[in-house]
N, C-alpha and C positions, 0 to 999 in steps of 0.2 A: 424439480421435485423428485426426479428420479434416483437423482444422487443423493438426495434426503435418505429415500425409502430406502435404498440402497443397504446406506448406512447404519439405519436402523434395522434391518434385517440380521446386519452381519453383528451388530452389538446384542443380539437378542431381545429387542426391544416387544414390549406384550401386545400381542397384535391388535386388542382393542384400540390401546392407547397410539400408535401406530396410524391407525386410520382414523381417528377422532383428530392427530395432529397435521398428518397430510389435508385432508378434507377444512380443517381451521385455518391453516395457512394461505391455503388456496383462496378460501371466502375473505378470508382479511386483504390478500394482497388485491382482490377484484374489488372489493368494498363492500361486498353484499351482506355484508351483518352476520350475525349469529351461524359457527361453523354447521351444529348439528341440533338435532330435536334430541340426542340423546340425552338417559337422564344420567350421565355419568356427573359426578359432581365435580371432576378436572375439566370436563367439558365446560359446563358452567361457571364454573367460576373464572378458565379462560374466556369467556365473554362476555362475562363484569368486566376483566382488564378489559378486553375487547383484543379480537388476533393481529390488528393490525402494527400492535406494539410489541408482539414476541420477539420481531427483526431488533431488536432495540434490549431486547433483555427480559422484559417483563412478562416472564413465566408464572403459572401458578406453583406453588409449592406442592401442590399435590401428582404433578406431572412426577416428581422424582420419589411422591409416596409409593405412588401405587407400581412405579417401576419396582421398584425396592422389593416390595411385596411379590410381586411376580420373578423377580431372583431368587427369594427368599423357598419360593414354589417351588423354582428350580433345582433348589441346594447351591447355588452361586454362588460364589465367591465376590461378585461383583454387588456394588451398590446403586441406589438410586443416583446419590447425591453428584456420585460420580458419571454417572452415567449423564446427569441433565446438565455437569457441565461440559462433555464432549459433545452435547446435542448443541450449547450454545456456537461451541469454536463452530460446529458443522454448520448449521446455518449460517454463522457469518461468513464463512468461508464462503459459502455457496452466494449470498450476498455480495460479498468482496468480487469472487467472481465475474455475476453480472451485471457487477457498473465496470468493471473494467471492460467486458466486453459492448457495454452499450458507449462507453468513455471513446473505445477505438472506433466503433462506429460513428462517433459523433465528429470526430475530432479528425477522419483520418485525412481529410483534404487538406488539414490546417498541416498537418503533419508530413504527406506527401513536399507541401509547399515549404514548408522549414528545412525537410532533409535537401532540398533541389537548391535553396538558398545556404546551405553548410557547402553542399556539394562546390558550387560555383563560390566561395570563399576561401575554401581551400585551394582551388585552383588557381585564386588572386595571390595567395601567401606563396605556395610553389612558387611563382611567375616573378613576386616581388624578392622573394630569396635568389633566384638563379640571377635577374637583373643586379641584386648587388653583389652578389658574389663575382661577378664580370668585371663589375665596375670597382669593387675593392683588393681583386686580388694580389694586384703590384702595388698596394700603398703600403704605408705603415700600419693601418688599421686594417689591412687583409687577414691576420690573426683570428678577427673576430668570425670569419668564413670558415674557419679551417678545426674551428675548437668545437668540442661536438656537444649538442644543447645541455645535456647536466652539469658538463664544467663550466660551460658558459655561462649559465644561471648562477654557480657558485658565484664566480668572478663577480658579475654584476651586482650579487648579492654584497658580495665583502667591498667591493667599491660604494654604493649606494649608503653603505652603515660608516664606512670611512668619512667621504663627501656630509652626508646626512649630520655625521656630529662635529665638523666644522662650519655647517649651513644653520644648524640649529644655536648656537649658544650668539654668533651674530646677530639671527633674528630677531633672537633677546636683548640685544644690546641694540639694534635700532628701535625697538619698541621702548627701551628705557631711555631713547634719548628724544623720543617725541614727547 
């Protein structure tokens, strides 16, 4: 929430509204009902929606009035309307955030154990590259050791489409002859 307020301080956001939405969010994300007793009617009416749906979008419309109105105080060049949609990106950002960081803590054993299994499979591919590079380097097919993997892939590629459309119009014609 800190990087909420943060944010909210450095866009000039109106201090009432500020702390009716920290204090809302806080109560929504705990569960405990209703942000404040205040009688602000953005208050209220974010507690018809209810706070735990603002992560999600569902803002009252009067969050971006009464901002408006307090630019307006200001002589501001700045809007409400604008304003409450940088409030949304910041939230989700801040959201986005903390699943990534609760994602890596959940996750990071499975993750340790995938990187140690990448590890020890690249080290079977090294292992089975150098075994045939030994073993093909004096045949006719030692070429394929010595071409380096972009031209390789071409080649395979242009063989594969070569092969493929002789392999193909057969298939067809054993199928037509079953």
């Amino acid at each position: 929430m800190k990087d909420l307020q943060s944010w909210m301080e450095s866009v000039n956001t109106e201090p009432d509204l500020m702390d009716i939405m920290i204090t809302g969010l806080i109560s929504g994300r705990e569960g405990t009902g209703n942000a404040t007793t205040c009688r602000h009617l953005v208050a209220l009416q974010q507690n018809d929606l209810e706070w735990n749906v603002a992560i999600k979008g569902w803002w009252s419309f009067e969050w971006a009035n009464m901002q408006d109105s307090f630019y307006r105080s200001t002589n501001s060049n700045r809007t409400g309307r604008r304003w409450m949609i940088s409030l949304l990106k910041m939230v989700w950002q801040i959201a986005w955030e903390l699943w990534a960081q609760r994602n890596k803590v959940l996750h990071q054993q499975e993750n340790e154990i995938r990187d140690a299994e990448e590890e020890a499979l690249n080290r079977q591919i090294c292992h089975l590259y150098l075994k045939a590079y030994s073993a093909l380097k004096n045949t006719t097919d030692g070429y394929l050791m010595t071409v380096p993997p972009p031209a390789l892939e071409k080649k395979i590629s242009y063989l594969s489409e070569r092969v493929g459309n002789k392999i193909e119009p057969s298939a067809r014609m054993r199928n037509k002859i079953r």
